[in-house]
DRENDO-1510 file (C-alpha; in Angstrom, 1 decimal, always signed):
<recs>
REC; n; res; u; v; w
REC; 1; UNK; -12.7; +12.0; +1.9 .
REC; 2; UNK; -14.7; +14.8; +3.2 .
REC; 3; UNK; -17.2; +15.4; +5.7 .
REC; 4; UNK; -20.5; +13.4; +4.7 .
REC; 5; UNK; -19.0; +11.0; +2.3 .
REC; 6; UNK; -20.4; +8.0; +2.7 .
REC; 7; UNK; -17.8; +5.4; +2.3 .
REC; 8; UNK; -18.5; +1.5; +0.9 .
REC; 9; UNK; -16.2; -1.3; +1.5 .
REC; 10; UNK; -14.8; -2.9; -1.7 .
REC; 11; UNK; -12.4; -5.8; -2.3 .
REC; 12; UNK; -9.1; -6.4; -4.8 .
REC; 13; UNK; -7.9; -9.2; -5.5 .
REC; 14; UNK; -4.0; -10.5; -4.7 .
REC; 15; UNK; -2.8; -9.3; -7.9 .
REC; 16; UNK; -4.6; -6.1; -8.0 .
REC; 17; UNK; -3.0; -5.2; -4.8 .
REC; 18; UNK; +0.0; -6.2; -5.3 .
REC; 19; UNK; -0.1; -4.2; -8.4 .
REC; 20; UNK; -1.1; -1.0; -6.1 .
REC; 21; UNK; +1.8; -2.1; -3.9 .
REC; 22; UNK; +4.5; -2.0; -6.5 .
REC; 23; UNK; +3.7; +1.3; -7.5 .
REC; 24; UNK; +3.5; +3.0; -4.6 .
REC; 25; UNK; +6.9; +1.6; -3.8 .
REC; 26; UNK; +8.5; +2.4; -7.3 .
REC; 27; UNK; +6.9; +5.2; -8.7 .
REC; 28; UNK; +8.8; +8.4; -9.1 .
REC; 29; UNK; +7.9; +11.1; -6.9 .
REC; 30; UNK; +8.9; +13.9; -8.8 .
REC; 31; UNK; +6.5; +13.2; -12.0 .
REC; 32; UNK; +4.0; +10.9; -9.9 .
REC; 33; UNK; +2.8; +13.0; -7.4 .
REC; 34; UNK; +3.6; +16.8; -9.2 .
REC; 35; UNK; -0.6; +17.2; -9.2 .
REC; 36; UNK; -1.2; +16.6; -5.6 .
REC; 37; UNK; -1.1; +19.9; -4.2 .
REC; 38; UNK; +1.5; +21.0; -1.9 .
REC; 39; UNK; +0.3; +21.7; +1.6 .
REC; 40; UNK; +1.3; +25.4; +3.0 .
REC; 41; UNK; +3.8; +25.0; -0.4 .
REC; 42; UNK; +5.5; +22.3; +0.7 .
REC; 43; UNK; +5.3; +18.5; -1.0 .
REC; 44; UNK; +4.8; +16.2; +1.4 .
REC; 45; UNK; +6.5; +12.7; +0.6 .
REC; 46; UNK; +4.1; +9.5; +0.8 .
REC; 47; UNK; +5.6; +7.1; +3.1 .
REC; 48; UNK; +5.5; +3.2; +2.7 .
REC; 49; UNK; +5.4; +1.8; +6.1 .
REC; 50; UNK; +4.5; -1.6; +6.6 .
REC; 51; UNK; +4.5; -1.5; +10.1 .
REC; 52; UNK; +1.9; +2.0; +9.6 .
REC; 53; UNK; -0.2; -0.3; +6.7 .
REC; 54; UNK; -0.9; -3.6; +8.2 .
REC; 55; UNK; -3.2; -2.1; +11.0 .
REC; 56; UNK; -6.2; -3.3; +11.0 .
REC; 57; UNK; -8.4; -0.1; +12.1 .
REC; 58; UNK; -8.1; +3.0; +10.7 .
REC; 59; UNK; -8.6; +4.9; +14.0 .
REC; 60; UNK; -5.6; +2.8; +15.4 .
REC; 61; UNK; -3.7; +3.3; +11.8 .
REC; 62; UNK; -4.3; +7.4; +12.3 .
REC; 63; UNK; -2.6; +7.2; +16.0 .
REC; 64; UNK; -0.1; +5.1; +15.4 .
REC; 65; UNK; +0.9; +7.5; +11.9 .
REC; 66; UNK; +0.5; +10.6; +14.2 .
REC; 67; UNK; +2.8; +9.0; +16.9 .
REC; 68; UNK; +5.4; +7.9; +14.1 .
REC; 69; UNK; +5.4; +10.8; +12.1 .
REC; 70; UNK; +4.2; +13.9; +14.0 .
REC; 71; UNK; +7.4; +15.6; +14.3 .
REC; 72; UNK; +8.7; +14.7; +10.7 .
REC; 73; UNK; +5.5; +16.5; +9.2 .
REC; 74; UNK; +5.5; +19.5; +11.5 .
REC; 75; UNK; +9.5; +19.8; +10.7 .
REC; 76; UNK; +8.7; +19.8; +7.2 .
REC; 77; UNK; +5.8; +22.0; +7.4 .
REC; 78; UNK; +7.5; +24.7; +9.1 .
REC; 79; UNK; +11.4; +24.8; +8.5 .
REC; 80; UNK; +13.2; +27.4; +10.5 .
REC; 81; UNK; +12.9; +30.4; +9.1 .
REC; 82; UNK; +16.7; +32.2; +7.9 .
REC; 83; UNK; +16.9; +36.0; +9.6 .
</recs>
């Protein structure tokens, strides 16, 4: 979400998000997520994280995926370069 969305809370029920769930924990990464576009040309992997997904807040969920995963991204976003 952009700048100026205005966001609206909605609600699933069990079975709806455990249907979510399930795929984001099976689904195939290679054919599943070929459309998202690569940042700086790499594919980032989505992560499942339980520990990252039950927060509560999302300010507290961004800090505590920053902390977790800041070095993984940044490694991944700029591997060393071959001379």
């Amino acid at each position: 979400m952009g700048t100026g969305f205005h966001w609206e809370p909605f609600r699933i029920d069990v079975n709806e998000y455990d249907e979510v769930q399930l795929f984001w924990k099976t689904m195939n990464y290679n054919e599943d997520v070929k459309l998202i576009k690569p940042y700086k040309g790499v594919h980032i992997p989505f992560v499942f994280d339980d520990e990252i997904l039950n927060i509560k807040t999302h300010i507290d969920y961004l800090q505590a995926s920053r902390v977790k995963y800041e070095n993984v991204f940044i490694a991944l976003c700029n591997p060393p370069s071959s001379k």
